[in-house]
N, C-alpha and C positions, 0 to 999 in steps of 0.2 A: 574700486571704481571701474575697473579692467573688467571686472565681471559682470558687472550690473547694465555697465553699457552692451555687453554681450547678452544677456539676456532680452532687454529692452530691442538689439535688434533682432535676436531668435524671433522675437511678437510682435516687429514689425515685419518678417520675412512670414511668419502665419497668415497676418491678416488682407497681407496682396496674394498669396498662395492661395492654391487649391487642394483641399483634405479627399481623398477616396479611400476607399476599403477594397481591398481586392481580395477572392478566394479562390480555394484550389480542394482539390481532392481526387489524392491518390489513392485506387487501389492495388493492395498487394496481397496475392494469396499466402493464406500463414502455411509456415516450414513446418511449426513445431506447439506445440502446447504446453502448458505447466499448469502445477499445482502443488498444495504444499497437504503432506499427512502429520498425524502426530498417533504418533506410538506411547500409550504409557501402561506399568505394570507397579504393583503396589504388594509390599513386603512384611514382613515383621524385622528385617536387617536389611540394609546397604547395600550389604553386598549380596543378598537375593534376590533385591528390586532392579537391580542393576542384570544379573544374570538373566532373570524373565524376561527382560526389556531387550536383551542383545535374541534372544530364544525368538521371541515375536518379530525383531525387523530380520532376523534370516530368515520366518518363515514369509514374512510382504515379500523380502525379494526374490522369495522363490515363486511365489506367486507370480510378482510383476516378471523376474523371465520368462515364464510360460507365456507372457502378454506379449512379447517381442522389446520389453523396457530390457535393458541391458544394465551390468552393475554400474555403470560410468554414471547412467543416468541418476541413481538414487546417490545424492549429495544431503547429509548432515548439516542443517540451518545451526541449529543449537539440542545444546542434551544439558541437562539440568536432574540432578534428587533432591527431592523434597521432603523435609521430616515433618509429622502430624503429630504432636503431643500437647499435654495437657499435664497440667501440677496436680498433685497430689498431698495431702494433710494427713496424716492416718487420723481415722475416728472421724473424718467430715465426711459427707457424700460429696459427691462431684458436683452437684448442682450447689450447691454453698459456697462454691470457693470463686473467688473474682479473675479475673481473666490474665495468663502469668504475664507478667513485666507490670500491671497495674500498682498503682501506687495504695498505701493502707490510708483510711479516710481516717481522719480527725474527727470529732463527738464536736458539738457545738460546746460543750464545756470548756475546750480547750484542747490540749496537748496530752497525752497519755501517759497516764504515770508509770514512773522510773522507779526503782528500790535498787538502790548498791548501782545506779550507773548500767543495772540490766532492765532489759523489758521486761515486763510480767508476763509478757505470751512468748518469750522467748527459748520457754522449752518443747514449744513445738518446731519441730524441723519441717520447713518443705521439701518437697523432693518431685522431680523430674520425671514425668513416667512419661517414653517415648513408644507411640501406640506402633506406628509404623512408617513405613520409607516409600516415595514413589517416586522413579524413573521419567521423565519424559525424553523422551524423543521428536525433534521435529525435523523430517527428510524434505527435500525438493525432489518433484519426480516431472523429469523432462520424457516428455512425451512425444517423438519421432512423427507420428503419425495422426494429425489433430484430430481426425473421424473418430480416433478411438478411445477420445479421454473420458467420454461418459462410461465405456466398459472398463477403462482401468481403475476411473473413482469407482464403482461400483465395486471388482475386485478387491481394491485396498480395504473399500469396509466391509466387506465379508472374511478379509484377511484379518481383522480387529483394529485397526486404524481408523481413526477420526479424523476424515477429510476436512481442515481447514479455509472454509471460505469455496470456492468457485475455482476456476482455471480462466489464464491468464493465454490468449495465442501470441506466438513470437513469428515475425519476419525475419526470413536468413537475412537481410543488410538493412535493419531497421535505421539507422542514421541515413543512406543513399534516400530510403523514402521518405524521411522526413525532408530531406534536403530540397528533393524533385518537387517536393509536394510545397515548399515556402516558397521556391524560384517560381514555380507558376502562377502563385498567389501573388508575385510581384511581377510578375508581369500582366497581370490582369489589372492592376492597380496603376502599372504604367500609363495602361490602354484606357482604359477611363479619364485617367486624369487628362492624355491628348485629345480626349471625344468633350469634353468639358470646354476646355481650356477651347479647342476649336470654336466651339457652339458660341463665345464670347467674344473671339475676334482675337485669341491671345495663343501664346507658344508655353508650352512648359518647360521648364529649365530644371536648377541640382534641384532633389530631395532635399530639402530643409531639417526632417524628421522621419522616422519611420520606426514604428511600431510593428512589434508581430505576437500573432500564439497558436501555437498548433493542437491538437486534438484526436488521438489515438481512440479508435472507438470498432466494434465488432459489427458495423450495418448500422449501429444506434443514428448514423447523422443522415443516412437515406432511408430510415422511420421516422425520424421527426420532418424531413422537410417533406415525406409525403402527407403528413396530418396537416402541416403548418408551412404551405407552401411561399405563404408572402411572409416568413419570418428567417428563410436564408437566402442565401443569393444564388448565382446558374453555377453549372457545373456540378453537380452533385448527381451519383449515379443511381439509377432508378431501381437496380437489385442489391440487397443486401447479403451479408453472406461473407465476407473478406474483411481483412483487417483495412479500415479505411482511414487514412493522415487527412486529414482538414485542416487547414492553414488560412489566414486571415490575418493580412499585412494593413495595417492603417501607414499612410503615408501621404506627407506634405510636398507640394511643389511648388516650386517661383513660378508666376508666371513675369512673362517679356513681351 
């Protein structure tokens, strides 16, 4: 009952409130860039695909020092071997034989006959033929100096690495600007809500509710608000180029 009545006046405190949306956008110039590589080398053993694979990221990091990447910065995500094989019948070709761990099909006749309790194909043996071994490697490579990650992706693949995906820029106190960049968004949600609540003849009072979500983005949200300019609200800066925090607080107030 405790609850119900609590909610019932949550929606009575909406419906004499006043709902606004406030925004905000910070920017902040990135410190640092990322990206992730993947290193792989492919064996007839284990333990050669493993040897190639260690051979290939001494030769990325020596490359990535001549970049100014330092060893600190190349950090191991994950490393994994993989074995590639395939079964073997003697007297079959490879293409006849069904896929291993597959189960053997039954005849519509039934079940396959038995003599003495043994199979009748059971004097053929299968056997395992393991073709070969591969290595992956997948490194993080923090990048110091954000102008130059398109030269060090470039680098890595001419090093034999397979650049995974795109680069990521990082803010030295990414939490501080997330922070900066919500506080603002509510206080622009303040301000409305008193330019509102004014325009009625009314005062606003608690927050009732408040909703938030924030939005890390490379320039992307002052591209779209210059295409689509009545589909964001003020504050949005007019050069792209910096990591920009956009925050967007929905928030309820009593009015009195």
């Amino acid at each position: 009952m405790h609850e119900s009545l609590t909610q019932a006046q949550q929606g009575h405190h909406l419906r004499d409130g006043v709902t606004v949306i406030g925004e905000a956008v910070r920017r902040v110039p990135p410190e640092s860039a990322e990206l992730l590589v993947e290193i792989t080398a492919a064996a007839p053993t284990a333990a050669q695909a493993l040897r190639d694979n260690h051979q290939k990221t001494t030769h990325l990091a020596q490359v990535m020092a001549a970049l100014g990447v330092q060893p600190s910065d190349l950090q191991t995500v994950s490393f994994n071997v993989y074995s590639h094989f395939a079964p073997l019948i003697p007297g079959l070709p490879p293409h006849a034989l069904p896929a291993y761990g597959a189960s053997p099909q039954i005849a519509q006749t039934g079940f396959p006959a038995y003599a003495g309790g043994v199979a009748a194909g059971a004097g053929v043996q299968s056997e395992i033929q393991f073709g070969s071994y591969q290595a992956r490697n997948t490194l993080r490579v923090n990048v110091r100096e954000p102008g130059r990650a398109g030269e060090i992706m470039d680098a890595a693949t001419k090093a034999g690495a397979i650049v995974a995906g795109g680069f990521s820029l990082k803010a030295a106190d990414e939490g501080q600007a997330r922070k900066a960049a919500l506080e603002a968004a509510g206080r622009d949600a303040r301000t409305k809500a008193e330019a509102l609540a004014a325009a009625a003849g009314k005062q606003i009072c608690d927050a009732v509710a408040i909703h938030e979500e924030i939005v890390v983005t490379n320039g992307t949200y002052s591209a779209l608000r210059a295409a689509l300019p009545f589909s964001f609200g003020a504050g949005a800066p007019q050069v792209a180029g910096e990591l920009e925090y956009y925050a967007r607080v929905s928030a309820n107030f009593r009015l009195v």
